[in-house]
Structures are given as structure tokens and as C-alpha cells.
ZAGUKE-949134 format. One record per residue: residue number from 1; residue in one letter; chain; x negated, y negated, z of N, C-alpha, C, O in turn. Coordinates in Angstrom, 2 decimals. Atoms other than C-alpha are relative to their C-alpha. Layout:
# residues N
<NUM,"a","A",<X,Y,Z>,<X,Y,Z>,<X,Y,Z>,<X,Y,Z>>,
...
END
This chain:
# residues 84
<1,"x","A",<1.38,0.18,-0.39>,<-55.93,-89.59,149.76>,<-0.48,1.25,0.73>,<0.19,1.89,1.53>>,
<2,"x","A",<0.27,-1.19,-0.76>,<-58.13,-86.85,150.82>,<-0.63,-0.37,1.25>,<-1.33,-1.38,1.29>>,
<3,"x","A",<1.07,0.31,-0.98>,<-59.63,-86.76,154.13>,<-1.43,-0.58,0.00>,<-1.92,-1.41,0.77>>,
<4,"x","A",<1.72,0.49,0.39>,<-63.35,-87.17,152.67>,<0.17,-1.53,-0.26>,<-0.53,-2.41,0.23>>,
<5,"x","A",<-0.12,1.32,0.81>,<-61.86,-90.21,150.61>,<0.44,-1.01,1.46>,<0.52,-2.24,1.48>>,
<6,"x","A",<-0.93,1.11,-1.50>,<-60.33,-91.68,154.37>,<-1.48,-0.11,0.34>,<-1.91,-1.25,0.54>>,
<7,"x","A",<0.98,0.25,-0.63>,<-63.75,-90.82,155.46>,<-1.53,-0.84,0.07>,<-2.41,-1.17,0.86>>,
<8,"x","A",<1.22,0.66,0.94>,<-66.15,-92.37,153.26>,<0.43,-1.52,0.24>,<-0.22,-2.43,0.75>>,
<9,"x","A",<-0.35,1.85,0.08>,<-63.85,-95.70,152.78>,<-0.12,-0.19,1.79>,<-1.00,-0.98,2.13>>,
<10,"x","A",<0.03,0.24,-1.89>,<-63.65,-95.84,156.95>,<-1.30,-0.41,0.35>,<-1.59,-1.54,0.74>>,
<11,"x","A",<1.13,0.15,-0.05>,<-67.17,-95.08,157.15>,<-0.51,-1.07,-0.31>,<-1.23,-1.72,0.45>>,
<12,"x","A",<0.53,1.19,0.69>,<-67.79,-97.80,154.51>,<0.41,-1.63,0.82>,<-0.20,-2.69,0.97>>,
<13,"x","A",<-1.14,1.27,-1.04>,<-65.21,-100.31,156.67>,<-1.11,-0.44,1.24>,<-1.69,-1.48,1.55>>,
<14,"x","A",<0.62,0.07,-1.68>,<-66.91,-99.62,160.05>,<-1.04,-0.47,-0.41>,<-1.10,-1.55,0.17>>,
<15,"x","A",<1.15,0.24,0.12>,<-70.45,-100.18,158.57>,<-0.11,-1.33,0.06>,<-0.87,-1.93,0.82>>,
<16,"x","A",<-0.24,1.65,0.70>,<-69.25,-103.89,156.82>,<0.51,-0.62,1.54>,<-0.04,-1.64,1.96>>,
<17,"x","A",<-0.64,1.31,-0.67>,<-67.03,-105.17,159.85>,<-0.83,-0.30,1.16>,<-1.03,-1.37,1.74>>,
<18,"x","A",<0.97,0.03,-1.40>,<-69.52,-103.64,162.78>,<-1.65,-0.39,-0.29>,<-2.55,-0.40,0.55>>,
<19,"x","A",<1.63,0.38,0.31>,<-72.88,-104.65,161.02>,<-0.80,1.39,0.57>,<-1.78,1.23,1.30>>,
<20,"x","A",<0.61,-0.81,-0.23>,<-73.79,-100.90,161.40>,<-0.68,0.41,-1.20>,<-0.54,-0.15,-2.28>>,
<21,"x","A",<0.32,-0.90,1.08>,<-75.65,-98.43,159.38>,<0.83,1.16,-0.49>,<1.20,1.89,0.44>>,
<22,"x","A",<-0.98,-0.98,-0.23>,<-73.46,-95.95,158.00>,<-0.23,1.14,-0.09>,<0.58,1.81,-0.71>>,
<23,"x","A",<0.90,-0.97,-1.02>,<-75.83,-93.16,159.54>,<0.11,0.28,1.02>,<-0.05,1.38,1.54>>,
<24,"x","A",<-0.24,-0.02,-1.43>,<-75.08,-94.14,162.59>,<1.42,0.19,0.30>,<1.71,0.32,1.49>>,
<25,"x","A",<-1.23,-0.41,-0.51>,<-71.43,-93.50,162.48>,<0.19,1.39,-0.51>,<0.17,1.86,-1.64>>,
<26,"x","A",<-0.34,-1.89,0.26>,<-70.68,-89.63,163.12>,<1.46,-0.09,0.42>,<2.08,-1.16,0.49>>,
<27,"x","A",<-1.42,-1.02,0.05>,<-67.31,-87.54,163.75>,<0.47,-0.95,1.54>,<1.51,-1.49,1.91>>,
<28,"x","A",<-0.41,-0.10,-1.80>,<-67.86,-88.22,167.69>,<-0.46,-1.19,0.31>,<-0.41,-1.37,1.52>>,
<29,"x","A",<0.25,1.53,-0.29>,<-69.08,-91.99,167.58>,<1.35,-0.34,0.51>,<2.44,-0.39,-0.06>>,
<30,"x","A",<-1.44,1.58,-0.63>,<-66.67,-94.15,170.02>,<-0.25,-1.30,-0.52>,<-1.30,-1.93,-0.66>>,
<31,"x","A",<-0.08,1.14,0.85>,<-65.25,-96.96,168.32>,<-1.02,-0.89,0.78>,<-2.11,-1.21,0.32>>,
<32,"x","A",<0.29,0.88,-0.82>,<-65.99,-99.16,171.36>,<-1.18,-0.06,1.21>,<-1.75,-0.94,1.86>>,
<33,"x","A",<1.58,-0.80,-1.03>,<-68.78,-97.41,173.54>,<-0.70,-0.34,-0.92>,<-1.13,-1.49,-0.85>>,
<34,"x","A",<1.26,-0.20,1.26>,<-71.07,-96.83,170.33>,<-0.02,-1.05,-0.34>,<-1.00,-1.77,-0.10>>,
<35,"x","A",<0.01,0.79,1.53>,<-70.30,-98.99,167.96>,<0.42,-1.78,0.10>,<0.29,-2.72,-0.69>>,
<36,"x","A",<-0.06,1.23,-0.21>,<-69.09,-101.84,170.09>,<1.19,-0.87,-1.05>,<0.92,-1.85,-1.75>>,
<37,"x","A",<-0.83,0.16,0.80>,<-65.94,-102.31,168.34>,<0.86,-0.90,1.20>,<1.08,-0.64,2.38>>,
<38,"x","A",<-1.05,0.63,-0.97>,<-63.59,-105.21,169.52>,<1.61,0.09,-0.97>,<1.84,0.72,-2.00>>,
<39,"x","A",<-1.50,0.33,0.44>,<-59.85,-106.07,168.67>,<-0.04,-0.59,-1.47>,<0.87,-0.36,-2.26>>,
<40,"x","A",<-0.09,1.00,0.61>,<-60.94,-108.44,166.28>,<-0.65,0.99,-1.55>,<-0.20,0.93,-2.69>>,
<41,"x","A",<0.29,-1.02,0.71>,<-62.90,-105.70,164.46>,<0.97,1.32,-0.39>,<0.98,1.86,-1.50>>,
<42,"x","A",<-1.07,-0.63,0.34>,<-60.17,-103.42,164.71>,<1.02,-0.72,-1.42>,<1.39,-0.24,-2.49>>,
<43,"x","A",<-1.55,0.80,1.22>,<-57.44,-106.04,162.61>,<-0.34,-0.34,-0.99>,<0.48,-0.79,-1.79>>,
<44,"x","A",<0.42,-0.11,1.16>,<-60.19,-106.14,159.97>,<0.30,1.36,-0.68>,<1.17,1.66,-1.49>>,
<45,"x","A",<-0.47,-1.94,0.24>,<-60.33,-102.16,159.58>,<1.13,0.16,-0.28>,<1.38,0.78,-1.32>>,
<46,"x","A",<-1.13,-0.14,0.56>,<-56.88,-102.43,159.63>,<0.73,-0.23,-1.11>,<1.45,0.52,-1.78>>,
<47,"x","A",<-0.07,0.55,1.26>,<-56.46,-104.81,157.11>,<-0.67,0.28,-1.29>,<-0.45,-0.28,-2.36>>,
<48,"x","A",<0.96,-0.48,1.12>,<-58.82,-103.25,154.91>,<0.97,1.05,-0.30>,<1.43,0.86,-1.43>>,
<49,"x","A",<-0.53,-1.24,0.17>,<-56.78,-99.88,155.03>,<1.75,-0.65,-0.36>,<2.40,0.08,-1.11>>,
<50,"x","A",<-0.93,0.48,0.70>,<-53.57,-101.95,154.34>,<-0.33,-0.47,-1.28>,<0.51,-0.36,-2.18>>,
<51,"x","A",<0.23,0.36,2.05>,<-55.19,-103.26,150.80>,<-0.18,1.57,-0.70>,<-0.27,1.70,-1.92>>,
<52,"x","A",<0.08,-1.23,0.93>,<-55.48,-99.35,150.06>,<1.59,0.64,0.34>,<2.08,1.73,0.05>>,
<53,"x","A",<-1.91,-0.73,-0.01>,<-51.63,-98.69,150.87>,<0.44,0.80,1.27>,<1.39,1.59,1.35>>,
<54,"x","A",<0.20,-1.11,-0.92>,<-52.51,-97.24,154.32>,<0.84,-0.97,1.53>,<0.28,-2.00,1.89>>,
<55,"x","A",<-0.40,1.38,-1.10>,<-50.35,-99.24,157.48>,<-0.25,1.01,1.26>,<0.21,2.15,1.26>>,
<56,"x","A",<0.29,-0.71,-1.33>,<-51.41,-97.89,160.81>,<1.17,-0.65,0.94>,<1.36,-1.86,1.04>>,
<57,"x","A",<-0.74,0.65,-1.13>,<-48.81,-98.24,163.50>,<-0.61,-0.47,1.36>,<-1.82,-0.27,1.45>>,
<58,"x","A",<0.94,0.91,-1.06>,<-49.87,-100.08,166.80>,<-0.29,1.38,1.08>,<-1.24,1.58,1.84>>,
<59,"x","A",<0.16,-0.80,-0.95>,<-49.40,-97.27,168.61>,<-0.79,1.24,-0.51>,<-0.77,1.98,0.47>>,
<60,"x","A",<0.74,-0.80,0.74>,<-51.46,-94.73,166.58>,<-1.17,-0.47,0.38>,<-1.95,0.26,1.01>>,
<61,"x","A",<1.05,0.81,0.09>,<-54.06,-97.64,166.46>,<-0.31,-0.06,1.86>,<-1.44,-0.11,2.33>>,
<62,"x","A",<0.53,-0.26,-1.73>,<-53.92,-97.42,170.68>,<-1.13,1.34,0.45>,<-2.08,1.36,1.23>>,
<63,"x","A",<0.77,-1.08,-1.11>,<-55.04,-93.65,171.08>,<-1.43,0.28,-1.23>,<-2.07,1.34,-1.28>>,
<64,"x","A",<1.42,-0.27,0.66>,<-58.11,-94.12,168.43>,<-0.95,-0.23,1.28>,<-0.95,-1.08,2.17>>,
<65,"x","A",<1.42,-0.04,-0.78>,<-61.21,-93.31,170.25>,<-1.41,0.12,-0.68>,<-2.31,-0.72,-0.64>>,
<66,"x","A",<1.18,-0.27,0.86>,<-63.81,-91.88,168.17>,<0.20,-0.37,-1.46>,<1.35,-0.62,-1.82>>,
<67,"x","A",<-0.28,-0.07,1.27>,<-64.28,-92.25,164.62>,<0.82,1.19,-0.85>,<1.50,0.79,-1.79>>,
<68,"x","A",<-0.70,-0.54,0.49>,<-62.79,-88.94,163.57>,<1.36,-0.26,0.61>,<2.22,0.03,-0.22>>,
<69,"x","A",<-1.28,0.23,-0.22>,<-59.59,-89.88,165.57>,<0.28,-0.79,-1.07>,<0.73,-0.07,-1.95>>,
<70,"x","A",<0.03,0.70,0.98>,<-59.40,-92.80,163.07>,<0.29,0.47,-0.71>,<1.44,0.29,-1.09>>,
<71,"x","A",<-0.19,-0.75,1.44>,<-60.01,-90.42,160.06>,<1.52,0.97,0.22>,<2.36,1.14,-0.66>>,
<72,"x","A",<-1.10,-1.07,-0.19>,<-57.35,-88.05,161.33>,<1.50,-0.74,0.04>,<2.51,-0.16,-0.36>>,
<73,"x","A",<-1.13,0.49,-0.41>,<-54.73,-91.11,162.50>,<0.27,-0.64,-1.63>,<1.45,-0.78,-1.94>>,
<74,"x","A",<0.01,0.46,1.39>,<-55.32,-92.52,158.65>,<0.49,1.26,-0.62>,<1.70,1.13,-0.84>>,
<75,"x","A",<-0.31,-1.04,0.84>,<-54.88,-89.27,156.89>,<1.20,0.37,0.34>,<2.05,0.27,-0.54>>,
<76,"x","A",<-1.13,-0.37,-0.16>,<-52.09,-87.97,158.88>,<1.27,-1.38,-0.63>,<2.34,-1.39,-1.25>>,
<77,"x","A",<-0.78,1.71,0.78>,<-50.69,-91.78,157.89>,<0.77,-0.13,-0.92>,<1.95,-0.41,-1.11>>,
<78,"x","A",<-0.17,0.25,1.52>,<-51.30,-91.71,154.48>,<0.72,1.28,-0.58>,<1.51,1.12,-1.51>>,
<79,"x","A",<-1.24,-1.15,0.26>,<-49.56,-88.06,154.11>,<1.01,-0.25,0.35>,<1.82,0.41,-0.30>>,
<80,"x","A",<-1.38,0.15,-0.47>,<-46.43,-89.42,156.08>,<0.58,-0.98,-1.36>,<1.63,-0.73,-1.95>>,
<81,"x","A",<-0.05,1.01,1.36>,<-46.55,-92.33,153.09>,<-0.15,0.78,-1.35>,<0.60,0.39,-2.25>>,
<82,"x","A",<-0.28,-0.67,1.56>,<-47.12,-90.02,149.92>,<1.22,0.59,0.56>,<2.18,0.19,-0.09>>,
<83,"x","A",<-1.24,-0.80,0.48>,<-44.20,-87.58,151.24>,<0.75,-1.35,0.23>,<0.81,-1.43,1.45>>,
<84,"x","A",<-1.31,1.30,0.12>,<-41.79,-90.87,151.04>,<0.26,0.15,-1.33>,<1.12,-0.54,-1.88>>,
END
């Protein structure tokens, strides 16, 4: 997966689970400041990115803050999972 492709489907995720616009989510949007992201919204996101082959560890999933952390903790992810 390329970064763009983490960023677009993420983008697309956050829009569906947070009832945002997906305009309103940039690089430097906080999950939980901005966007008002809870736990419960998180284990959707998550679960969404597990139906594309992507498993976030819990502790990865702790130091997300912004949305590009996200894109970056997914990508670096999903490269640890292709080199397998």
C-alpha cells in the first residue's frame, strides 16, 4: 500500500465513523481535539484497516495523535507486513 492509498482509505474511514467532511481532515487534524474521536471510533478505524490486511498494534494505536501520525503508524505497518 502506498502512503496516498493509506491516506485516502483513512481519510475515507475518519469521514464515515466521525460523521465528518473529508475536507476537514488535514495532515495536522487531532484525532480527538478536532475531530472528537473516541475509543469506540478508534475500534471501528481499526477494524476497517484490519478488512484491508492492515493490524495496528495497541501500542502504535496509543501514540496516534494527529491524522498523519495514523497515516505514518499504518504505512510503516503495512511495510512491516509486505516484508513478511
Amino acid at each position: 500500500m502506498t502512503r496516498d492509498h493509506i491516506s485516502g482509505l483513512l481519510r475515507a474511514t475518519c469521514a464515515r465513523v466521525l460523521s465528518k467532511d473529508e475536507a476537514a481532515i488535514t495532515g495536522g487534524s487531532l484525532l480527538v481535539e478536532d475531530l472528537e474521536a473516541d475509543s469506540l471510533d478508534f475500534a471501528e478505524i481499526i477494524e476497517t484497516l484490519k478488512s484491508h490486511g492492515v493490524t495496528l498494534p495497541a501500542q502504535d494505536v496509543l501514540r496516534i495523535r494527529t491524522f498523519d501520525d495514523f497515516v505514518d503508524a499504518v504505512h510503516a505497518r503495512a511495510a512491516v507486513e509486505t516484508a513478511r
